[in-house]
DOVONU-250621 format. One record per residue (C-alpha): x negated, y, z; residue in three letters. Coordinates in Angstrom, 2 decimals. Layout:
BEGIN
[[X; Y; Z]; ala]
...
//
This chain:
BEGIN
[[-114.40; -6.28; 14.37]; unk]
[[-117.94; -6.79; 12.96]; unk]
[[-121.28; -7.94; 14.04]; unk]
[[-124.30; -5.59; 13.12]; unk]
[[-127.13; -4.08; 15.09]; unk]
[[-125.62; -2.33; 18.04]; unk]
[[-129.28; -1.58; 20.62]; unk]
[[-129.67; 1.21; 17.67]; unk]
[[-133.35; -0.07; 16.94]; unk]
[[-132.63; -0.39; 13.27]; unk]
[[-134.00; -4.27; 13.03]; unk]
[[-131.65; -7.11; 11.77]; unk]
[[-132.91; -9.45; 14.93]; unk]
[[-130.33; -7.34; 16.99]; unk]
[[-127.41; -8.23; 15.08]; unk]
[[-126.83; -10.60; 17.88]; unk]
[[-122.85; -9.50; 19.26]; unk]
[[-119.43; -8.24; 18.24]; unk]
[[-118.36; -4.89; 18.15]; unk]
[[-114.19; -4.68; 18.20]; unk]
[[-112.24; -2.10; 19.80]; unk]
[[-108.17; -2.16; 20.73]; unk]
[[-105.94; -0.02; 17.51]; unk]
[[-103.94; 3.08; 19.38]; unk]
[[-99.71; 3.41; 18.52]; unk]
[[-101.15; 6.63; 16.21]; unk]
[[-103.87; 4.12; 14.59]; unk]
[[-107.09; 5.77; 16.36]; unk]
[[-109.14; 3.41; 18.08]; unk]
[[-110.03; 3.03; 21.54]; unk]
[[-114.02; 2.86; 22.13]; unk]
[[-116.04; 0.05; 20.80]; unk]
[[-116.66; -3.02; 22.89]; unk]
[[-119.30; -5.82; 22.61]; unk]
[[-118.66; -9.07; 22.70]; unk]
[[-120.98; -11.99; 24.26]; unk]
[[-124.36; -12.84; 22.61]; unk]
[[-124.47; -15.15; 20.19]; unk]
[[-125.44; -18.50; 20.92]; unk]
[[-128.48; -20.14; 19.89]; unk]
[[-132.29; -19.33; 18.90]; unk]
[[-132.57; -17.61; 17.08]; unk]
[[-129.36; -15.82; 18.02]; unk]
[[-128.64; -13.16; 15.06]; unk]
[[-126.33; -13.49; 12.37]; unk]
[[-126.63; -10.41; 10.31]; unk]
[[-124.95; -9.26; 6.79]; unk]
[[-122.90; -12.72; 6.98]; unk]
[[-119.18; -13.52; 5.97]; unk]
[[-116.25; -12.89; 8.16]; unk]
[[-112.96; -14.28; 8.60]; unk]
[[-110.26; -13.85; 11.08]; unk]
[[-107.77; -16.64; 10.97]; unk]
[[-104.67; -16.79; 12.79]; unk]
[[-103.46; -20.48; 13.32]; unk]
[[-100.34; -19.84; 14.54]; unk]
[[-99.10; -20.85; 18.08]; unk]
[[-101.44; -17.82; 20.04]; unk]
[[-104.78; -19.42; 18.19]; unk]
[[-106.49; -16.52; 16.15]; unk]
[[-110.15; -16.81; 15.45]; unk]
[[-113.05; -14.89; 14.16]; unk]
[[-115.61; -16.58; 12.15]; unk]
[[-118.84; -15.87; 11.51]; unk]
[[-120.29; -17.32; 8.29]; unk]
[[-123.81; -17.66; 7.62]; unk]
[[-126.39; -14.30; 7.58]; unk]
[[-129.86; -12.65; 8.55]; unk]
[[-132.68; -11.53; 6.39]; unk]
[[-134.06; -15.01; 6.25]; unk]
[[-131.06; -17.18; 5.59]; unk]
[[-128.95; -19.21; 8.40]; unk]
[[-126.07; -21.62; 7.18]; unk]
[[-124.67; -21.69; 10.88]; unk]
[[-121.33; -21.02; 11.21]; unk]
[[-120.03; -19.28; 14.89]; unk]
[[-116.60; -18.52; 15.61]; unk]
[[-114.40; -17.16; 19.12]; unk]
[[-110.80; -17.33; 19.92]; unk]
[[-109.26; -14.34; 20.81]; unk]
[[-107.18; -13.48; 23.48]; unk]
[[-103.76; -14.04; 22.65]; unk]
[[-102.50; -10.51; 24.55]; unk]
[[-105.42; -8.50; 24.54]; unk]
[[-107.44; -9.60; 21.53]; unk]
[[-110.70; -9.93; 23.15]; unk]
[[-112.98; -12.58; 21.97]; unk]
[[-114.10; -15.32; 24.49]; unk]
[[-117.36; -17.48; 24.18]; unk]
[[-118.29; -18.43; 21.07]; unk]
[[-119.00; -22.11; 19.54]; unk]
[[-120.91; -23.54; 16.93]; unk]
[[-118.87; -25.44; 13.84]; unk]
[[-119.20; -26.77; 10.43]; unk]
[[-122.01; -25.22; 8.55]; unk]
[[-121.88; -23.71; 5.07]; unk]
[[-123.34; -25.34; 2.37]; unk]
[[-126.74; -23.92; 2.39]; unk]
[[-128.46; -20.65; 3.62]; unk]
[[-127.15; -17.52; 2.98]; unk]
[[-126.76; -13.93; 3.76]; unk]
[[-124.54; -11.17; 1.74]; unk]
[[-122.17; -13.83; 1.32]; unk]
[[-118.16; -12.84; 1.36]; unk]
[[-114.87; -14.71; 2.46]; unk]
[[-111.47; -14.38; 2.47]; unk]
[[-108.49; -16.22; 4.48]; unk]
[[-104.93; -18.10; 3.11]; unk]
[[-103.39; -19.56; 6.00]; unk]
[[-105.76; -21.61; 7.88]; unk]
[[-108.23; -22.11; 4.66]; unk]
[[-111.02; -19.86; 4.75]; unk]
[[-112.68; -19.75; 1.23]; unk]
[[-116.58; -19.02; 1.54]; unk]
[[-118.62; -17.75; -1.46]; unk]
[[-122.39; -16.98; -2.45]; unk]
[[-124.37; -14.14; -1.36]; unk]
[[-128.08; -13.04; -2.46]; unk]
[[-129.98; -16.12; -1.45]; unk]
[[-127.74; -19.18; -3.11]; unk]
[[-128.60; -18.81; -6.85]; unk]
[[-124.63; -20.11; -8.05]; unk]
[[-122.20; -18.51; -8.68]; unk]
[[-119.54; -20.66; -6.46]; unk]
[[-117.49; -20.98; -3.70]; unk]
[[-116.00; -23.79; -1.31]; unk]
[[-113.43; -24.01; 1.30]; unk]
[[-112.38; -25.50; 4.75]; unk]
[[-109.64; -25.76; 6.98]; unk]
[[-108.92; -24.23; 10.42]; unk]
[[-107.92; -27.09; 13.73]; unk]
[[-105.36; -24.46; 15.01]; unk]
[[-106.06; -26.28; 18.19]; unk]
[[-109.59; -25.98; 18.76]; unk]
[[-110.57; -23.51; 15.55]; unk]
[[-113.40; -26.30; 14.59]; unk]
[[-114.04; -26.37; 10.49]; unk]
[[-113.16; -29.19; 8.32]; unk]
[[-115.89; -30.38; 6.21]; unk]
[[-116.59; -28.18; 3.55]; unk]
[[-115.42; -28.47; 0.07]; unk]
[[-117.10; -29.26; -3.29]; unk]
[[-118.48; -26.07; -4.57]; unk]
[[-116.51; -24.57; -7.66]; unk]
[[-118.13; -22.12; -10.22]; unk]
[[-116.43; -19.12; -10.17]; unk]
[[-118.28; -17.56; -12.78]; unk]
[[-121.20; -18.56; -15.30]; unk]
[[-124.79; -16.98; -14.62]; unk]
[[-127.44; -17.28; -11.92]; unk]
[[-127.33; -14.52; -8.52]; unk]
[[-124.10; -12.31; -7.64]; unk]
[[-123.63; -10.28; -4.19]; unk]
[[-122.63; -6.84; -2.92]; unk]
[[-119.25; -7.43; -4.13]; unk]
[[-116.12; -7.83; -2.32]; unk]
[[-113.84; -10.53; -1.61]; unk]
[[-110.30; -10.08; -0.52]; unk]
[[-106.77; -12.21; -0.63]; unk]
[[-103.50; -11.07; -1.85]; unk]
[[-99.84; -12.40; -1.85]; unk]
[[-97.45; -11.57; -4.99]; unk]
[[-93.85; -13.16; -5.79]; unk]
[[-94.51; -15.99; -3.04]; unk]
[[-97.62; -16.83; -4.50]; unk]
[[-101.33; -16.68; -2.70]; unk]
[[-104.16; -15.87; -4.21]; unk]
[[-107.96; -14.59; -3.87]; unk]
[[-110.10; -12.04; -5.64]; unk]
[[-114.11; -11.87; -6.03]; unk]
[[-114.49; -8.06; -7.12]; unk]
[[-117.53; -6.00; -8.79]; unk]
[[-121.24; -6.11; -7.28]; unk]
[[-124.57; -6.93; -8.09]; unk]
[[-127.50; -7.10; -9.16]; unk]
[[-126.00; -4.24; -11.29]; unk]
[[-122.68; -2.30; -10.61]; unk]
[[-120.25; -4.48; -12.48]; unk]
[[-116.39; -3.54; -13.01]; unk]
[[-115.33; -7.56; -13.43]; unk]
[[-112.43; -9.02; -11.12]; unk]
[[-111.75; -12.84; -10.88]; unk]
[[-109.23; -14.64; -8.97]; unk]
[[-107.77; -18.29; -7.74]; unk]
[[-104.23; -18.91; -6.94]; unk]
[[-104.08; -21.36; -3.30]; unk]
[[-101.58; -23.89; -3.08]; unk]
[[-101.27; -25.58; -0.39]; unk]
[[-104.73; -24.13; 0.82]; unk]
[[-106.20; -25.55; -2.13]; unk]
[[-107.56; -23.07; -4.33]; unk]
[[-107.45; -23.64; -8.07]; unk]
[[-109.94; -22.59; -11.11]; unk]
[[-111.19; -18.93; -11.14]; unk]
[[-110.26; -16.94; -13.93]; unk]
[[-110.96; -13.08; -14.94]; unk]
[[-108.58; -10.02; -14.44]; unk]
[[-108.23; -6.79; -15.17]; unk]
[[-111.27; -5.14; -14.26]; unk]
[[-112.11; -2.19; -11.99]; unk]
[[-111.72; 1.18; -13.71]; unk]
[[-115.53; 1.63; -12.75]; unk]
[[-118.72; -0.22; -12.17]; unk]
[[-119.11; -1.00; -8.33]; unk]
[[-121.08; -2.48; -5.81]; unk]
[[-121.33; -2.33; -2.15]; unk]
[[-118.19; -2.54; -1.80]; unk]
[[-115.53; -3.44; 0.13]; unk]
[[-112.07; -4.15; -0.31]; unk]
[[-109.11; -5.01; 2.18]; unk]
[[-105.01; -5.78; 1.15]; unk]
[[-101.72; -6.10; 2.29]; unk]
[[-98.71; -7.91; 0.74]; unk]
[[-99.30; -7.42; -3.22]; unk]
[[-101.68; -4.40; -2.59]; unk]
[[-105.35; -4.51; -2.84]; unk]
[[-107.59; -1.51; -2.00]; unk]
[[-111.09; -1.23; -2.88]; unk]
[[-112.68; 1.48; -0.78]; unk]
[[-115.90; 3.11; -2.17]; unk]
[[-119.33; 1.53; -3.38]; unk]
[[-122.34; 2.56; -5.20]; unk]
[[-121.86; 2.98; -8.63]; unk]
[[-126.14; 3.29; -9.17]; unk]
[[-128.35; 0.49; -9.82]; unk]
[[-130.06; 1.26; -6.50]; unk]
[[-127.79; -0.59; -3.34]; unk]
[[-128.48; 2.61; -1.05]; unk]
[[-127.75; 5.19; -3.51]; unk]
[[-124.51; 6.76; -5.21]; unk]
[[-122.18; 5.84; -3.23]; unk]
[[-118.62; 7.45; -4.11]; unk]
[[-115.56; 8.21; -1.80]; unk]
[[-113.09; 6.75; -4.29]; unk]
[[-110.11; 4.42; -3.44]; unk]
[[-108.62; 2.07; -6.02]; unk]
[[-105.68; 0.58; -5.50]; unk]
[[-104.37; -2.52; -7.48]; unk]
[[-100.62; -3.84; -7.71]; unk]
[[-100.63; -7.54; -7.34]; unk]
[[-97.93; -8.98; -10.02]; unk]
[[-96.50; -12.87; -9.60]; unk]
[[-99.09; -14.38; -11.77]; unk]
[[-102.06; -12.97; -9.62]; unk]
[[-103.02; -10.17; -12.55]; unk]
[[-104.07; -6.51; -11.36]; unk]
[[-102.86; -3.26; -12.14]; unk]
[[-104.80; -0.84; -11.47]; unk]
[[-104.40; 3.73; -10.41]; unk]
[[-106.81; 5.55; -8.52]; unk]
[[-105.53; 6.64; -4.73]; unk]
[[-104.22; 10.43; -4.74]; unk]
[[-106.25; 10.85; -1.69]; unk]
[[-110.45; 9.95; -1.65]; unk]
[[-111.91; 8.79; 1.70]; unk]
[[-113.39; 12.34; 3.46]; unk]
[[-116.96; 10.67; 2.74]; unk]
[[-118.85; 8.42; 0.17]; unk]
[[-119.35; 4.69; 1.49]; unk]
[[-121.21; 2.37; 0.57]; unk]
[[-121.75; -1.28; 2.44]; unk]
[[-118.98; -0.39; 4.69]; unk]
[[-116.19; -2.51; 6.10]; unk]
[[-112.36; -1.84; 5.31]; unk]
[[-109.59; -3.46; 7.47]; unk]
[[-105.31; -3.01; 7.39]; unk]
[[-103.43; -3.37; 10.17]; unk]
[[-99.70; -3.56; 8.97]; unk]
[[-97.10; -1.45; 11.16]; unk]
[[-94.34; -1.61; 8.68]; unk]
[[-93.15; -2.12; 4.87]; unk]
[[-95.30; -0.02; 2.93]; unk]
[[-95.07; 1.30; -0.73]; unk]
[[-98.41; 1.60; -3.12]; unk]
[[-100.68; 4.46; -1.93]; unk]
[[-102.31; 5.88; 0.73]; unk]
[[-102.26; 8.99; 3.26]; unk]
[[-104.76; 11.23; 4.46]; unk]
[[-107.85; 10.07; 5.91]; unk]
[[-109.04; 10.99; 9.14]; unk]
[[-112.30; 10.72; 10.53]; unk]
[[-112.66; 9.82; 14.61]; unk]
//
């Protein structure tokens, strides 16, 4: 799933739906659906965070968090069907702390954990809690530096699980390609102080990252100082250990084309060991 601008006239006031489309048995994907407009005037919500929470009980939820060129802090989220994962209308919840586009979150449980994009100046992030009953947002937490220094985006956020423990990871981006990885550990969908990693084996931004179990991948990037230029096909792939650190080996197989500002998504069929297959284009 993802919203975007999908009438193809290239302006961000478009990015007004959701595109999602049903996974195949052999992983391809059926065509591309759009979802109802989003509420409200004005209705877009471009280049803002997304979460998809399941809540247990048939409740799953995507959220939208934030986005456009201009800066919303509205959050939007719709329950999907519980049999054949289309989204219904959508509804207006808790906002984020303050305008933002180009910001990232990740999901533990029911806690979605929001952080800054390109318009809030901090470096920080906050977190709420899912009503698996209705999917309405708690009230947003305190903010928490994550890291000292003024303006961070195009970097990607992703969550983990290692030795029964949770945790979240804030990797590369801008305003130049950076290699540095930091992480929380949750407990109890409270996430605790941020502290750095191992870093990526290269300078990224752009980028975008997605897990399973103690596996994180981190799927191409730009690697100039320019967002829209040299963008790489590489795949990283980090090993998750019980205290949260990363290892870190390069896949044996590069996506067939360089990405950058893409979107990366798992959908877990069975156990899986470190690595990944060919890619196929569709």
């Amino acid at each position: 799933m993802g919203a975007g601008d999908w009438n193809g006239d290239g302006t961000r006031d478009t990015a007004d739906v959701l595109a999602y489309a049903r996974i195949k048995s052999d992983g391809t994907l059926e065509p591309f659906q759009l979802s109802a407009v989003f509420p409200g005037t004005p209705d877009d919500q471009s280049i803002g965070a997304g979460a998809l929470v399941n809540a247990g009980g048939g409740n799953v939820y995507y959220y939208i968090l934030g986005g456009t060129s201009s800066g919303t802090d509205r959050v939007i989220y719709t329950k999907l069907n519980p049999t054949n994962g289309t989204p219904g209308p959508w509804s207006v919840t808790t906002s984020i702390s303050g305008a933002d586009w180009f910001n990232r979150a990740a999901v533990v449980g029911t806690t979605i954990i929001e952080a800054n994009g390109n318009l809030r100046t901090t470096r920080d992030a906050r977190y709420a809690t899912v009503t698996p009953a209705t999917g309405a947002l708690s009230a947003w937490s305190a903010p928490t530096t994550y890291e000292a220094g003024a303006g961070h985006w195009d970097y990607a956020m992703t969550n983990a699980r290692s030795g029964g423990n949770d945790f979240v990871y804030i990797l590369g981006g801008a305003p130049s390609p950076i290699t540095t990885v930091l992480k929380t550990q949750v407990t109890a969908g409270v996430p605790g102080a941020w502290t750095p990693t191992t870093a990526l084996p290269v300078d990224l931004r752009r980028v975008t990252a997605a897990s399973v179990d103690n596996y994180v991948y981190v799927c191409g990037g730009t690697t100039g100082t320019s967002s829209i230029t040299a963008a790489v096909s590489t795949v990283q792939i980090g090993t998750v250990a019980a205290n949260g650190d990363i290892t870190w080996s390069a896949s044996p197989a590069n996506m067939p084309q360089a990405r950058g500002f893409g979107g990366a998504a798992i959908v877990k069929a069975a156990d899986i060991a470190a690595g990944v297959g060919g890619w196929e284009m569709y």
